[in-house]
N, C-alpha and C positions, 0 to 999 in steps of 0.2 A: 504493500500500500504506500512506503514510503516511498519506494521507487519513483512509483508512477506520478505520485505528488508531487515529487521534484520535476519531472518530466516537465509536468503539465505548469507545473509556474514558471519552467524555463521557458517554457513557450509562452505563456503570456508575456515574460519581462523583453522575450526576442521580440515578439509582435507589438509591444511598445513602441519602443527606440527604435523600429523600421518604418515609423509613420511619424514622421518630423511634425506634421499637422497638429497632432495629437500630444506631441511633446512642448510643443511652444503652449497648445492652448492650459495645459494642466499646469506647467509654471508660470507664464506670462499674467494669466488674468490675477492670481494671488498678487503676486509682485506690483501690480501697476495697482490692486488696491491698496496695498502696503504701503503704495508711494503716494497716491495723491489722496486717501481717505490720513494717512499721516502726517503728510504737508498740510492739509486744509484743516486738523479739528486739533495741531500741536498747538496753537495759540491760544483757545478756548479748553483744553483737557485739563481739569483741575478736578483729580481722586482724593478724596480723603486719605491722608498719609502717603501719598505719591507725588507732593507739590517738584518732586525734584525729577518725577519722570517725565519726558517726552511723548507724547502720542505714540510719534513711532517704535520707540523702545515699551510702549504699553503693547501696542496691537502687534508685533513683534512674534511672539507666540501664537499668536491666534492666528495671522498668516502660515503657519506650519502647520496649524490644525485644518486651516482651508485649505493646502497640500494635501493633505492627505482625506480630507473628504475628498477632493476630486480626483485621485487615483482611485480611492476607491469604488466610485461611481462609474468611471471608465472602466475599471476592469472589470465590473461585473456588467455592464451594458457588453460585454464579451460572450455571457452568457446567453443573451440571446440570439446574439448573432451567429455565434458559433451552432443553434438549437437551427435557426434558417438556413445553414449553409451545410449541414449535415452533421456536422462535426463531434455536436454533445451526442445524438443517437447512436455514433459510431462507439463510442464511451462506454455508453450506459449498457451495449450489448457485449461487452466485451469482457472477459473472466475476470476482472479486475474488481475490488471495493469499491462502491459507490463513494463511501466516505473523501475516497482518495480526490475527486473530484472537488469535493470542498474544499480538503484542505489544498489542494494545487493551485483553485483560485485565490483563494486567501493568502497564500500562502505570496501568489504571483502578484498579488496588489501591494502585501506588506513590503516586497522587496521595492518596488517602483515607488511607492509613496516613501521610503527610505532614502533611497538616492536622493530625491529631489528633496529631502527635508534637509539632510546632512549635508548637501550641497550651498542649501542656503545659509545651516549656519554657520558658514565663511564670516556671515556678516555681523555677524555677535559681536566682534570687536571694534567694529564703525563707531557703534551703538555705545562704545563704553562698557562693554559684558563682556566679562572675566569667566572662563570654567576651567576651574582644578580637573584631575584624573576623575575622581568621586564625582563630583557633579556632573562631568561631559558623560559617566557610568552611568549616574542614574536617567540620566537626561536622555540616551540612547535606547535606556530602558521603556520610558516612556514612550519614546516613537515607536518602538516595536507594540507595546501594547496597545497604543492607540489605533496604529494601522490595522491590526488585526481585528479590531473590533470595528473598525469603520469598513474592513471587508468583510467580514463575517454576515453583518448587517446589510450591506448589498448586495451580498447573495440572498439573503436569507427573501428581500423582497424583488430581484431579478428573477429567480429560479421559476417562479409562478406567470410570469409574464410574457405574452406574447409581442410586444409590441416596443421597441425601443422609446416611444411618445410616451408610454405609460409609465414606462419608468422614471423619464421625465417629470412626469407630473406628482411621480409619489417623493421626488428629488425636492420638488419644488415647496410643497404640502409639508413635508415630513424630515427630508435630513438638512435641508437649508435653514430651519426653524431649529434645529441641534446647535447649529454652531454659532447661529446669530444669538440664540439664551446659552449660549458658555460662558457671558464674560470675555468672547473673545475682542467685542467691537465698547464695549463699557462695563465697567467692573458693577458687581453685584451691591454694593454697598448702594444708599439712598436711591433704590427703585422704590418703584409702586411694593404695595404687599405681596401682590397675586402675582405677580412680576417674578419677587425675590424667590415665592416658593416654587413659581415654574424652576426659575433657576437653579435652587437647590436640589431638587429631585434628577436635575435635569443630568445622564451618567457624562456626556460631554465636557460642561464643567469642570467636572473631577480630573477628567485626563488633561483639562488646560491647566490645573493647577500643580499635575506634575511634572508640565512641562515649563512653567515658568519658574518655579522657586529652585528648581538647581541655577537658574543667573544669581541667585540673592543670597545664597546659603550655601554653605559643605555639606558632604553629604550627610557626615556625622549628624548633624543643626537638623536637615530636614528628615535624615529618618529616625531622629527625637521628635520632631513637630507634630500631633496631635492631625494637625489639617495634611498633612502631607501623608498621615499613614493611613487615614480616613480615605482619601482619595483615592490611595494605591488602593484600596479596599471594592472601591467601588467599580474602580476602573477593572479589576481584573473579574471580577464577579460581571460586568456586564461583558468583557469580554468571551468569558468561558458561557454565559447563556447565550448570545449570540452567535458564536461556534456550535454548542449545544444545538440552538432552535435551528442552525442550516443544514445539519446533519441529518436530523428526527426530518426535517422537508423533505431530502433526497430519499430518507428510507420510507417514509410516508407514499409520496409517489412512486417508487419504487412496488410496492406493496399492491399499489391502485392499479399498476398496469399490469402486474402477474394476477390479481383477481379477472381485471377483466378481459385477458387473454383465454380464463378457464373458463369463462361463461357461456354455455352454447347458447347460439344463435338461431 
C-alpha cells in the first residue's frame, strides 16, 4: 500500500510542476495578496499587543496557510479529472488498497503545498523573523500537518463529485470561509461574539497559531505555552478525522459498487 502511495503522489507532484499554468497561479495569487492587502491595511493595523507589528509580518503566516489551501484544492480537483479521463477506474480495479489512493493524494498535495511554503519562507528574514533549529523544527512540523489536513479535507469532499464547478463552489461556500475565520486576515481578539466563537471552534485557527509563534518563541517557550499545545491538539485531531472520514469514503463507495454489481437485474 505504501508503495503504490508513493507512486501515486509522485505523480501528482510530476503532474504539478509540468503545468507552469498551474504553478504560477497556486503561488502568484497568495503572494500578490500578501503584497498589496499588506501595503494597503500596514498603516491602519493596530492589534492589541502587536502595536510593533506590520500588517505584513501579521498576514505573513496566513499567506502560507492560503499556500497550502490552494494546493490543496488543486490536487484534489485531480481527483476528478483523473475519474473523466479514466484514470481513478483504472485504480480502483486494480489489486491494490483503496486506502493507498488516499493516502497518494494527500500524500501528493502535502509535498507540493511544502515546496511552495518552504520556499516562501526565504522571506522570514525581510520581515525581521529570526528561527532557531527548534523553531524552523516545529514550524516544519506544522506545514506538514496543516497540508495534510487541508488535503485530507479535499478529498474527502472531491471524491463524491462529478463536476470540477462543484467543487468550486463547495471551495467557495466552505474552505475559503476556513481560512478567512483563522485569524489569518485579522487577529481574533475584539471581534463580534458570534465572530470570536466561529473562530475559536474554527480547527484552521489552530494550525495558524502553530504556525506563527515558532517566529516569536523557542521551541522550549512554545511547547510550554498552554495555546501552542492546545492547538497542536486540535490541529492533529482534525487532521487524523479528516484522513479518517477520506478513507471510511473510499471504503464506503467501494462497498456501494460491489453490492450493486451483485444485484441481479
Amino acid at each position: 500500500m505504501i508503495r503504490v502511495a508513493l507512486a501515486l503522489a509522485h505523480r501528482e507532484f510530476i503532474r504539478f510542476i509540468r503545468q507552469p499554468q498551474r504553478v504560477v497561479g497556486t503561488v502568484a495569487q497568495p503572494i500578490l495578496f500578501w503584497l498589496f492587502l499588506g501595503s494597503g491595511f500596514s498603516s491602519s493595523f493596530r492589534a492589541p499587543g502587536m502595536e510593533h507589528i506590520s500588517y505584513l509580518e501579521y498576514f505573513y503566516p496566513g499567506v502560507m496557510l492560503m499556500m497550502m489551501l490552494f494546493a490543496s484544492i488543486f490536487s484534489s480537483i485531480t481527483i476528478i479529472e483523473d475519474r473523466d479521463a479514466g484514470f481513478l477506474q483504472s485504480v480502483l480495479v486494480a489489486p491494490v488498497s483503496r486506502l493507498s489512493i488516499v493516502l497518494g493524494k494527500v500524500l501528493g498535495g502535502t509535498a507540493i503545498a511544502m515546496v511552495q511554503t518552504l520556499i516562501f519562507t526565504i522571506a522570514a528574514p525581510f520581515l525581521g523573523l529570526s528561527l532557531g533549529l527548534g523553531s524552523l523544527a516545529l514550524l516544519i512540523g506544522a506545514y506538514v500537518l496543516t497540508s495534510m489536513g487541508f488535503a485530507a479535507m479535499g478529498f474527502l469532499f472531491a471524491w463524491p463529485m462529478r463536476s470540477s464547478s462543484g467543487f468550486h463552489a463547495i471551495m467557495m461556500v466552505f474552505l475559503m470561509p476556513l481560512w478567512m475565520l483563522s485569524g489569518a486576515l485579522f487577529p481574533i481578539e475584539k471581534v463580534p461574539g458570534w465572530l470570536h466563537i466561529l473562530m475559536t471552534i474554527n480547527p484552521v485557527a489552530h494550525a495558524l497559531v502553530l504556525m506563527r509563534m515558532p517566529f516569536y518563541m523557542t521551541a522550549e517557550q512554545a511547547l510550554s505555552d498552554q495555546r501552542y499545545l492546545t492547538a497542536l491538539a486540535v490541529t492533529v485531531l482534525w487532521t487524523a478525522v479528516c484522513l479518517l472520514g477520506s478513507m471510511r469514503r473510499v471504503e464506503k463507495r467501494d462497498r456501494g459498487l460491489v453490492q450493486t454489481s451483485l444485484t441481479p437485474h
